[in-house]
C-alpha positions as CSV (number, residue, x, y, z in Angstrom):
1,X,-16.2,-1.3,-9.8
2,X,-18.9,-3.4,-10.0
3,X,-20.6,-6.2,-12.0
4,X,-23.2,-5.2,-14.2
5,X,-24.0,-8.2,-16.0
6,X,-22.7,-11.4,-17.3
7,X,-23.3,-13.8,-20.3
8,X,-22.4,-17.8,-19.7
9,X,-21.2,-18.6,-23.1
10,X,-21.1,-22.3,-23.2
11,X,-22.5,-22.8,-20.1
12,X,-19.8,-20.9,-18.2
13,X,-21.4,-19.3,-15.4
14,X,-22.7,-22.6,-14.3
15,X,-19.1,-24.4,-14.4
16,X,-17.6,-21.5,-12.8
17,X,-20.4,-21.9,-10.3
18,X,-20.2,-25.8,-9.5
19,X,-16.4,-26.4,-10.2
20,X,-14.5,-22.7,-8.6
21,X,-17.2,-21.4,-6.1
22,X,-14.1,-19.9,-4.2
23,X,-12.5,-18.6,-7.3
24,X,-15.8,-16.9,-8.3
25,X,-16.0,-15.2,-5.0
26,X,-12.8,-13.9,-5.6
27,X,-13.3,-12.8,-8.6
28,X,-16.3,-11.0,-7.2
29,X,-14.7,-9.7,-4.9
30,X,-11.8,-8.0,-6.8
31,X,-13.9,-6.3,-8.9
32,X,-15.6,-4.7,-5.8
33,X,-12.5,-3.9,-4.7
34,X,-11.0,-1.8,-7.8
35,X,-11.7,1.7,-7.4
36,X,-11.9,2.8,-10.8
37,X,-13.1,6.5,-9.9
38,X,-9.3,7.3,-8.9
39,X,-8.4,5.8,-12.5
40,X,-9.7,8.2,-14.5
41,X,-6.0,9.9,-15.3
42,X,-5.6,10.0,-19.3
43,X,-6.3,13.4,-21.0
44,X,-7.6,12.3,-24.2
45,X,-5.7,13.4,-27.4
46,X,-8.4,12.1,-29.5
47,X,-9.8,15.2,-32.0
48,X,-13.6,13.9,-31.2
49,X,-12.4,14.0,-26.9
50,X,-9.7,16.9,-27.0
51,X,-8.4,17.2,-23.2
52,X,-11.3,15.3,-21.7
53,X,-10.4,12.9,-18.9
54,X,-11.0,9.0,-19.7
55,X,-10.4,6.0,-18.1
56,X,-6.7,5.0,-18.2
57,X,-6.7,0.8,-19.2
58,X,-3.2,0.6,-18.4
59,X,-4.2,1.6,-14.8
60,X,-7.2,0.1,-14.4
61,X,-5.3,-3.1,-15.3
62,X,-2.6,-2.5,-12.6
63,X,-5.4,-2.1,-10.3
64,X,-6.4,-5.3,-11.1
65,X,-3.3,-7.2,-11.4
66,X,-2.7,-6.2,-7.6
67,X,-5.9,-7.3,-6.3
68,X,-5.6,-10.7,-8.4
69,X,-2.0,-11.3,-7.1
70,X,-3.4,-10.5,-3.7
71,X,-5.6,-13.5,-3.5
72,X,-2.9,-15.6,-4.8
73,X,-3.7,-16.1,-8.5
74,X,-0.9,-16.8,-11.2
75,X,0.0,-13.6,-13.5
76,X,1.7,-14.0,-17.0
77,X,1.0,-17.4,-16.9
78,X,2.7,-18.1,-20.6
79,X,3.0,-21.4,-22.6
80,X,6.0,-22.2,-25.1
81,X,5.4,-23.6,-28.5
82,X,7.4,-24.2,-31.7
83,X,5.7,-24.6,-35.2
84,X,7.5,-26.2,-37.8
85,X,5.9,-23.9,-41.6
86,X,8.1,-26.3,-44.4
87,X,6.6,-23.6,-47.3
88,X,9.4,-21.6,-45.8
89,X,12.0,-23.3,-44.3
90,X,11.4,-21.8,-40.9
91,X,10.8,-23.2,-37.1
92,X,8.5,-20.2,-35.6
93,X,8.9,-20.2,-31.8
94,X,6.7,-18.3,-29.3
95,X,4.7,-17.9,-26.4
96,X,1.0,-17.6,-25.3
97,X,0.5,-15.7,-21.9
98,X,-2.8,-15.9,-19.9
99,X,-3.3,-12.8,-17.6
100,X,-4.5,-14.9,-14.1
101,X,-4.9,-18.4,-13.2
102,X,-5.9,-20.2,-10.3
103,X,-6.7,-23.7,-9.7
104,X,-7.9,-24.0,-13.8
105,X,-10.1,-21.1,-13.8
106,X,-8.0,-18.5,-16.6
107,X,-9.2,-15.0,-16.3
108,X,-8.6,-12.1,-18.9
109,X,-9.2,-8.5,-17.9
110,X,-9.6,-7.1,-21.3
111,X,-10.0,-3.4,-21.6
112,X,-9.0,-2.8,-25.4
113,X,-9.8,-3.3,-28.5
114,X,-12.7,-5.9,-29.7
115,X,-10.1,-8.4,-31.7
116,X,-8.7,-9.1,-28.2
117,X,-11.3,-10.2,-26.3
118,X,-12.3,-12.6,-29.2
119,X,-8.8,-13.8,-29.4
120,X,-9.2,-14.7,-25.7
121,X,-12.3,-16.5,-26.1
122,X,-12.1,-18.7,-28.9
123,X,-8.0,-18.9,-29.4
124,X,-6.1,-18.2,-25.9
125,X,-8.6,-20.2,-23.8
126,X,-8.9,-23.3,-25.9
127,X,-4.9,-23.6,-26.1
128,X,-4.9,-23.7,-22.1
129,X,-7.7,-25.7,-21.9
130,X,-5.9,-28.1,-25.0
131,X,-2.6,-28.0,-22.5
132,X,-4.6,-29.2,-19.5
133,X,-4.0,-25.4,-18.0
134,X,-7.5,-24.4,-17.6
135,X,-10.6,-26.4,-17.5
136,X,-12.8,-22.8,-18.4
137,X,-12.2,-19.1,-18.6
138,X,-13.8,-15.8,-17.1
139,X,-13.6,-12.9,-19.4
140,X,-13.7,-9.0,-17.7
141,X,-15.0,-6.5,-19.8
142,X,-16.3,-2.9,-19.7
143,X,-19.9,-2.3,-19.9
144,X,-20.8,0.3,-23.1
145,X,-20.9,3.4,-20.5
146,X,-17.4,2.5,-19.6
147,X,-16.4,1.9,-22.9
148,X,-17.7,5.1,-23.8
149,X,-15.1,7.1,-20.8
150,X,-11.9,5.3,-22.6
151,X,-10.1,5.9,-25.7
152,X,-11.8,5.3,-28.6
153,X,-12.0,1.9,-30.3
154,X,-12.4,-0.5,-26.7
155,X,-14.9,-2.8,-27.0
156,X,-17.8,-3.9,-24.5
157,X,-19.9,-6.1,-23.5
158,X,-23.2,-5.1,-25.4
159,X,-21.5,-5.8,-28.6
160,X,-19.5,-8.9,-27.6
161,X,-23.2,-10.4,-26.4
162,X,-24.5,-9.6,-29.7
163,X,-21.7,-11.3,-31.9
164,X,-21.7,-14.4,-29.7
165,X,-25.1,-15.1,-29.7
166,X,-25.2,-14.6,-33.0
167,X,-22.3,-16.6,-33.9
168,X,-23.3,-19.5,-31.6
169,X,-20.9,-22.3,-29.5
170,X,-19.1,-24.8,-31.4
171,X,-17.9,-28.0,-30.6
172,X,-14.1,-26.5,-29.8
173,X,-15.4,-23.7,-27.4
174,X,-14.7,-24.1,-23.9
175,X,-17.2,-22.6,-21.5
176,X,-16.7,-19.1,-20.5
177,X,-18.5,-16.8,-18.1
178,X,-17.9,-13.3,-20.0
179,X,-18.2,-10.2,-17.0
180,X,-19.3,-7.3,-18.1
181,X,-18.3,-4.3,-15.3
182,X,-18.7,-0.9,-14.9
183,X,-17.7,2.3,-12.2
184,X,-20.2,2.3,-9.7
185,X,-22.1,5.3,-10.0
């Protein structure tokens, strides 16, 4: 695969720059390393793509969670927490996972819908960053053209550019360098 573009929300390329030079590298270099041509295995079942072959995400994941665990990153790195809600008499308990994380740079490979890669953004990343996990975030999405070879519904970078520019950084954002990548053709 290959990088196509990127968008520093909050600064974020420049403190992934200055603060995980090695990281980055890595980083860079994974995505050159996934092969995504030998992932395109999922006949589609979709009535507007009947028995075309797409991109599969649980494989291109897989693909990626061996070349991250390669290099020595953290996977599934999860956090425990317990909310008391008195309306209802009830102690909630769960967990928060993080895909990679190495030396506080967190990294999501995020090849679904658009509601994930928000959630990673402005909820998952600040809660590692509020637990002292991470100190930023790196954010790997599909580029429209890949977007477009996958089951219907995956979001991608065009349209995650547009709605945080326009929605602008606030003062509980933690910079995040958003990748935008793509099969090289």
């Amino acid at each position: 695969m290959q990088i196509v573009a990127t968008y520093s929300f909050k600064n974020g390329e420049r403190f992934v720059k200055e603060h995980h030079p090695g990281q980055y590298e890595e980083i860079q270099d994974i995505i050159s390393s996934v092969d995504a041509k030998q992932l395109r295995t999922k006949k589609s079942k979709e009535s507007t793509m009947m028995d075309r072959m797409l991109y599969s995400p649980p494989a291109l994941n897989k693909a990626y969670r061996e070349q991250f665990r390669r290099r020595g990153w953290e996977y599934n790195v999860t956090i425990d927490y317990t909310v008391d809600i008195p309306e209802s008499a009830h102690v909630h308990k769960g967990t928060r996972e993080m895909d990679f994380i190495k030396d506080g740079l967190g990294v999501e490979v995020q090849f679904g819908k658009y509601a994930f890669m928000a959630y990673d953004v402005f909820a998952k990343m600040p809660i590692f960053h509020n637990k002292g996990i991470i100190d930023t975030g790196v954010e790997i999405i599909p580029m429209y053209e890949l977007a477009r070879n996958m089951s219907s519904g995956v979001s991608h970078f065009e349209m995650f550019k547009g709605d945080l520019d326009m929605r602008g950084e606030s003062d509980i954002d933690i910079p995040v360098l958003i990748i935008g990548v793509d099969v090289e053709r």
